[in-house]
Backbone bond lengths (Angstrom), bond angles and torsions (degrees), N, CA, C in turn:
res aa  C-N    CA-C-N  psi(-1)  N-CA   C-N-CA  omega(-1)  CA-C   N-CA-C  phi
1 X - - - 1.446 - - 1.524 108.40 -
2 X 1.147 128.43 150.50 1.420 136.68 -172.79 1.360 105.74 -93.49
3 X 1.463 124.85 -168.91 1.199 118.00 -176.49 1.769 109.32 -111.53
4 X 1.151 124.25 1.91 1.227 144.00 148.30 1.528 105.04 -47.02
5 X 1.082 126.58 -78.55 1.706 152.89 173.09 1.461 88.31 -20.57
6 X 1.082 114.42 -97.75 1.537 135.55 -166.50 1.380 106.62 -52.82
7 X 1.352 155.96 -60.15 0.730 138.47 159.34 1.724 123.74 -30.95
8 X 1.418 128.96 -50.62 1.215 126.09 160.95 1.409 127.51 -58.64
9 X 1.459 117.86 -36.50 1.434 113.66 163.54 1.603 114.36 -64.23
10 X 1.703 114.75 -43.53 1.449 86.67 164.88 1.463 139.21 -53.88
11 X 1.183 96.37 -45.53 1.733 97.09 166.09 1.053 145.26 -45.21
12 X 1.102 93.42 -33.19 1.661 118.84 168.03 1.586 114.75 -79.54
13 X 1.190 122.33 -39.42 1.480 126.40 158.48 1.491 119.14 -30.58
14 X 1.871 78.07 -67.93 1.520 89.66 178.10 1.433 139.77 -65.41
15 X 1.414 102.04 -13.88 1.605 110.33 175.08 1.589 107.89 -83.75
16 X 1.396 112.26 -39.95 1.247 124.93 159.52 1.676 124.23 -38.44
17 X 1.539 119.40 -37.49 0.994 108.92 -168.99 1.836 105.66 -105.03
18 X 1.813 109.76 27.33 1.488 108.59 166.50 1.358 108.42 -128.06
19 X 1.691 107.79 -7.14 1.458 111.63 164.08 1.355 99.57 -51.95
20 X 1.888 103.31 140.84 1.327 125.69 160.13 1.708 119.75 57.70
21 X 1.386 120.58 24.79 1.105 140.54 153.59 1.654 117.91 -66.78
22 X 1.458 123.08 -15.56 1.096 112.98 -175.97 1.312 104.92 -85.41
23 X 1.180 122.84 -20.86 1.690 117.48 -158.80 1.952 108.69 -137.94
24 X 1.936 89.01 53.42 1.453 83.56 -170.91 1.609 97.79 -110.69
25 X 1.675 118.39 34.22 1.199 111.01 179.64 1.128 121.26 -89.95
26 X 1.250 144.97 138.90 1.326 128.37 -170.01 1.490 129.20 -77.21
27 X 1.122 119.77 133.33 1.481 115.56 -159.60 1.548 117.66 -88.04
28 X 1.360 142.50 102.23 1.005 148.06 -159.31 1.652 97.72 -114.91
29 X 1.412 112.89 144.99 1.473 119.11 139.58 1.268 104.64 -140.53
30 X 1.848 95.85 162.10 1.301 117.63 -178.73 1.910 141.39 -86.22
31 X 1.446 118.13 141.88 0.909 97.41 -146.84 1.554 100.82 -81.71
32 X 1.356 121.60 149.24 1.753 109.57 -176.47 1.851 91.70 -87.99
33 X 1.532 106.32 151.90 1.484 99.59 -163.91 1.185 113.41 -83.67
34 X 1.316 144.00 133.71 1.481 143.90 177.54 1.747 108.77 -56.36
35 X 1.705 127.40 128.54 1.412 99.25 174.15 1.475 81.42 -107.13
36 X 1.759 79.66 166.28 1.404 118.98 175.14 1.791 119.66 -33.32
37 X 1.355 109.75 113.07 1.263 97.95 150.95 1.376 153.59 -21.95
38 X 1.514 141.07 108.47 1.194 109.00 -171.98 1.625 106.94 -74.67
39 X 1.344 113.19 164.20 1.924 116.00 -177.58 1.646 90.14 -71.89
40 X 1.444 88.83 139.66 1.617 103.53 173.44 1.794 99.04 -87.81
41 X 1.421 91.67 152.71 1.934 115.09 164.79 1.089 106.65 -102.30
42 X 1.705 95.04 128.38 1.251 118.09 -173.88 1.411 103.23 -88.89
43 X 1.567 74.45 149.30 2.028 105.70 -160.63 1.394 107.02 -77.22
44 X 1.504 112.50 138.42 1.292 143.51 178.65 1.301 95.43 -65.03
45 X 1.333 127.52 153.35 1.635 137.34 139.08 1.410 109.92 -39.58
46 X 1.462 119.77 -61.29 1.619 128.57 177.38 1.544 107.63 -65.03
47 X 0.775 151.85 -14.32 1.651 147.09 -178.45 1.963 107.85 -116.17
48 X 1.188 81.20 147.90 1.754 105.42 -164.05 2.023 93.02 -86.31
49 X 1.684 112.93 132.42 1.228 93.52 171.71 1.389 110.28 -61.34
50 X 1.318 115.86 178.76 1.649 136.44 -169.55 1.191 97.79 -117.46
51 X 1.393 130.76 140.37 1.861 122.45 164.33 1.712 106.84 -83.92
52 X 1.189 93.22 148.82 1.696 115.75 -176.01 1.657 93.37 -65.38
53 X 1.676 120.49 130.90 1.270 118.25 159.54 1.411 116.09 -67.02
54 X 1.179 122.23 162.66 1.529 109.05 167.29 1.266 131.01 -85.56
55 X 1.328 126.82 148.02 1.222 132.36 -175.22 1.756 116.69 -61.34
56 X 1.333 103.43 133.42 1.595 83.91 -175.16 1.943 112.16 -65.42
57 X 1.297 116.49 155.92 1.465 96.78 -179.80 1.143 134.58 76.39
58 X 1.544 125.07 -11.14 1.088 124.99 160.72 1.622 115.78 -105.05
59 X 1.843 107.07 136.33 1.531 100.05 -179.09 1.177 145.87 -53.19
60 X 1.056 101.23 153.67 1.862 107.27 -158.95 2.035 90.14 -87.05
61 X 1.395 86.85 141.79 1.645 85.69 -177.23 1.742 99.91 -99.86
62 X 1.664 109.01 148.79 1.465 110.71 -164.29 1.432 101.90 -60.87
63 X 1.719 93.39 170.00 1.749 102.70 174.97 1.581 121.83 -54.39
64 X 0.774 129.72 129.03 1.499 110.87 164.35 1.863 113.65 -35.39
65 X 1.218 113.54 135.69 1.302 147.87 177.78 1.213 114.64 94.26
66 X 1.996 114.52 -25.56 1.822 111.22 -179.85 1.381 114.79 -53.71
67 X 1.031 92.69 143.85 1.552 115.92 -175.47 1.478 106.94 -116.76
68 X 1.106 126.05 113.58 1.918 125.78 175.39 1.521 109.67 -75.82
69 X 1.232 121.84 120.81 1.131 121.39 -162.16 1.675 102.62 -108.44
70 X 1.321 124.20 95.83 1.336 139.33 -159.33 1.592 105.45 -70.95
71 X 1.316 84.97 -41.57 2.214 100.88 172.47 1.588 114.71 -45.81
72 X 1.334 104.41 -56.54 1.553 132.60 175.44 1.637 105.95 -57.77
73 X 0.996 106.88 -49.43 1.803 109.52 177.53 1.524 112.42 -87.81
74 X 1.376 147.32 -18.79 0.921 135.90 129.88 1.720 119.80 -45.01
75 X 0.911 122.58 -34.42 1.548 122.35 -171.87 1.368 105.30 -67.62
76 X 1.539 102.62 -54.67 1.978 116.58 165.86 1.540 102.53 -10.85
77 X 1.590 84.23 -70.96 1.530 97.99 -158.57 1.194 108.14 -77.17
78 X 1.353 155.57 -50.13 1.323 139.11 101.10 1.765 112.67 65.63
79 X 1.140 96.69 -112.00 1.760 133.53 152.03 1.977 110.32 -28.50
80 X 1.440 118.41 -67.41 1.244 125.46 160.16 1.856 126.73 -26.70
81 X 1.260 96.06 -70.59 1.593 109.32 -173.35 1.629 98.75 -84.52
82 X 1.483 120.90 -21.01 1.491 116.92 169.61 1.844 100.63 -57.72
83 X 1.646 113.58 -58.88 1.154 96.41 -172.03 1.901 138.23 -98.18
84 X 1.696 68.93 27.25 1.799 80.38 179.67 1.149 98.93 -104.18
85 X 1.541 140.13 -57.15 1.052 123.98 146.77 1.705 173.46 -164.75
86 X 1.952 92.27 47.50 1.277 117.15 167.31 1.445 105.57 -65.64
87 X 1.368 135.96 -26.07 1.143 141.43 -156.54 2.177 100.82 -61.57
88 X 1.152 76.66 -52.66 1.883 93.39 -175.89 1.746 103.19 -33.26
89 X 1.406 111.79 -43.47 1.200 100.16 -178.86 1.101 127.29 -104.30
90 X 1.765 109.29 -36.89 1.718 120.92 -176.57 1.483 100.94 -75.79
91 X 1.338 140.88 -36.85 1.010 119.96 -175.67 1.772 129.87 -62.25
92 X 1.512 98.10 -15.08 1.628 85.68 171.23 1.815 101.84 -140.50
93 X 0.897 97.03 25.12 1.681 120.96 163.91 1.593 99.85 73.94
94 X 0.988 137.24 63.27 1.604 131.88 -179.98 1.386 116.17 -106.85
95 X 1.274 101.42 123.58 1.533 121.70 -175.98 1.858 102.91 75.28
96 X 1.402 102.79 53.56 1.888 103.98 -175.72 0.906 110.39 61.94
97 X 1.669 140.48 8.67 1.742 115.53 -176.81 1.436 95.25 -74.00
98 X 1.838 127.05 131.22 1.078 111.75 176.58 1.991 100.85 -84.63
99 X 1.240 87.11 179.86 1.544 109.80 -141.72 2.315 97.04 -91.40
100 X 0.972 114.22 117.90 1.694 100.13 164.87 1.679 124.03 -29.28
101 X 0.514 126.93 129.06 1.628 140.64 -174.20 1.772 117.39 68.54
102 X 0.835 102.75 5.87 1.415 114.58 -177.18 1.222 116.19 -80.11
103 X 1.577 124.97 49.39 1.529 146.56 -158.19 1.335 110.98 -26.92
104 X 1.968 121.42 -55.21 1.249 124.15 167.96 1.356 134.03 -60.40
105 X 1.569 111.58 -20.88 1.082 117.96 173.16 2.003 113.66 -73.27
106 X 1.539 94.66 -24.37 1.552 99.27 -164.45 1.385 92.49 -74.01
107 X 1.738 116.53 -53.91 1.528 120.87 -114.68 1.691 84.55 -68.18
108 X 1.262 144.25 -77.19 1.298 122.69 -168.26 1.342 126.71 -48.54
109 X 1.396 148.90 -9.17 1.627 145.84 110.34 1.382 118.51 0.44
110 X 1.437 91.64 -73.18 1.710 107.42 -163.32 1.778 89.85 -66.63
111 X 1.101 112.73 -76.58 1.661 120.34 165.87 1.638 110.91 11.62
112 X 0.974 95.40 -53.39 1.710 112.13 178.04 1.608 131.96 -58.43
113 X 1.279 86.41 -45.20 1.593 105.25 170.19 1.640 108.02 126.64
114 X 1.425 134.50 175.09 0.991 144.05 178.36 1.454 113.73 -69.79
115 X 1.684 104.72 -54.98 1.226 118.84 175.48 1.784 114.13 -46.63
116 X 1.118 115.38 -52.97 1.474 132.87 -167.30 2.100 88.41 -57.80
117 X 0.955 110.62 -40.59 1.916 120.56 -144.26 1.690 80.82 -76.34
118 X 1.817 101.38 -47.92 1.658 101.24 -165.88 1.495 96.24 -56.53
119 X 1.331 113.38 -77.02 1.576 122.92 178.98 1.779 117.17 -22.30
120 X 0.858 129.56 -48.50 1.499 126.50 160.91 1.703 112.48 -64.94
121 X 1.256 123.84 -47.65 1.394 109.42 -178.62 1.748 113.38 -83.35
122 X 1.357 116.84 6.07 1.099 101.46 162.89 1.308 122.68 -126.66
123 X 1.386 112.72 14.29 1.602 140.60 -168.07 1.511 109.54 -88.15
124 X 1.729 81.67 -59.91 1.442 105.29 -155.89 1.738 105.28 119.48
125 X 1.726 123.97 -177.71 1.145 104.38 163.66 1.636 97.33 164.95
126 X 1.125 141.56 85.93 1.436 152.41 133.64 1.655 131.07 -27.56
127 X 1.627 98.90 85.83 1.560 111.90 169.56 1.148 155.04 -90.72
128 X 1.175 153.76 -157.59 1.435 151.02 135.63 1.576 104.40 -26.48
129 X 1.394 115.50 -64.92 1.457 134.28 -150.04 1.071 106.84 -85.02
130 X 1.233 105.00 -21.67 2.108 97.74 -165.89 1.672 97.90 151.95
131 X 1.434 105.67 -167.62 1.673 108.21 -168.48 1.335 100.52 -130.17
132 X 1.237 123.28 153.19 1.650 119.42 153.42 1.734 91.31 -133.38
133 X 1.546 98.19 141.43 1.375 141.97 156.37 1.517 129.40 -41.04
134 X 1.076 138.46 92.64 1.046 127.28 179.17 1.294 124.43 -38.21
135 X 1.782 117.31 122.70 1.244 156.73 -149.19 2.092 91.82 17.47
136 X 1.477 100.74 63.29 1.419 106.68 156.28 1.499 109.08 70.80
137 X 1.476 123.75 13.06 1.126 129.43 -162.69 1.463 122.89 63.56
138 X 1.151 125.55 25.16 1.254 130.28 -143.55 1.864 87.70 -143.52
139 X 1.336 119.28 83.22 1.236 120.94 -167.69 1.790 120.48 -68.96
140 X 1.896 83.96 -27.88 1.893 99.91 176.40 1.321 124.45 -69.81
141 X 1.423 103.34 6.57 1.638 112.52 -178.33 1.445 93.78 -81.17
142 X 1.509 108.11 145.92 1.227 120.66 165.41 1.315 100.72 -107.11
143 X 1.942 124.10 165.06 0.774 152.06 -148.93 1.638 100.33 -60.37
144 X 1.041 114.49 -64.01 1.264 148.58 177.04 1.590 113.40 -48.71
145 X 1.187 121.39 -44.83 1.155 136.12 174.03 1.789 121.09 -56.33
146 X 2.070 79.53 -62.00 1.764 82.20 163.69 1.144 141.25 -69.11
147 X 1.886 109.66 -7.04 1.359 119.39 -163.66 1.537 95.07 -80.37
148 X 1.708 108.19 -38.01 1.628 109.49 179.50 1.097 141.35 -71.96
149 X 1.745 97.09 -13.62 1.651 116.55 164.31 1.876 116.50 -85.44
150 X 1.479 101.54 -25.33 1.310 111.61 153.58 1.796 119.84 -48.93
151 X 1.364 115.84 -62.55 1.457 138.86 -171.46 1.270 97.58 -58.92
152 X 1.866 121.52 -47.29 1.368 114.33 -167.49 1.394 116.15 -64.43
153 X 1.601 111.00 -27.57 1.484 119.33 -166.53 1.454 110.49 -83.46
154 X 1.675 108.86 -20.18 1.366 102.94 -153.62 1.835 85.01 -93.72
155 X 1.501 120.06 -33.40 1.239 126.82 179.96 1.543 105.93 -47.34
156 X 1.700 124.91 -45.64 1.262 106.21 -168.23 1.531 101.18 -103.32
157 X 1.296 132.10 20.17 1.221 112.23 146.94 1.927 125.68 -116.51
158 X 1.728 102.93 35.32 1.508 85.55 -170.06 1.785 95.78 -113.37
């Protein structure tokens, strides 16, 4: 590599590693407290039970037949941290990140295994091709996060 090269991959590191620092706090809300039930009266032979109203604040259970599709909400997130900020590099391949859908660029990646793909994007990892940054330079990624921005990339190129 020349000294052109390296100098731009540092830079790029380094811009990488203040991407998405503003909004790495974790987002919590609070739960409002459920009160107490009043005790139900027990049902007569002659009287029809009554259905329980709902409690204010406590979750509503899905419709009958929804199905939560955990795949789909990983992908969200997936998709999310892809374009906040793996995008900087994989999207136009800088410094070797190969590119989403770019099958040849993936297939020896993927080749490797999942495990191997996680382990570099959350490692870090210096190649033939170029370098990637540990978890994208983007230190506020949690484990989990990168694994889904991992999944998203590997989803649209396999």
């Amino acid at each position: 590599m020349n000294k052109a090269s390296i100098i731009v991959i540092i830079g790029l590191a380094g811009l990488l590693t203040a991407c998405g620092q503003g909004d790495s706090a974790p987002k919590t809300t609070a739960a409002a407290p459920v009160p107490a039930a009043a005790p139900a009266e027990p049902a007569t032979p002659t009287t029809a039970p009554v259905a329980a109203e709902p409690v204010a604040g406590a979750p509503t259970p899905p419709p009958p037949g929804a199905v939560a599709d955990a795949g789909a909400a990983a992908n969200d997130v997936g998709k999310g941290v892809f374009n906040k900020t793996c995008a900087l590099c994989h999207a136009a391949g800088v410094a070797g990140a190969p590119m989403p859908g770019n099958k040849e660029q993936w297939a020896p990646r993927i080749a490797q295994g999942k495990d191997m793909l996680y382990k570099h994007a959350l490692e870090g990892f210096t190649g033939q091709a170029g370098m990637m940054p540990p978890r994208g330079g983007n230190t506020a990624l949690t484990d989990d996060e990168v694994k889904a921005a991992v999944d998203y990339m590997v989803g649209k190129s396999s």
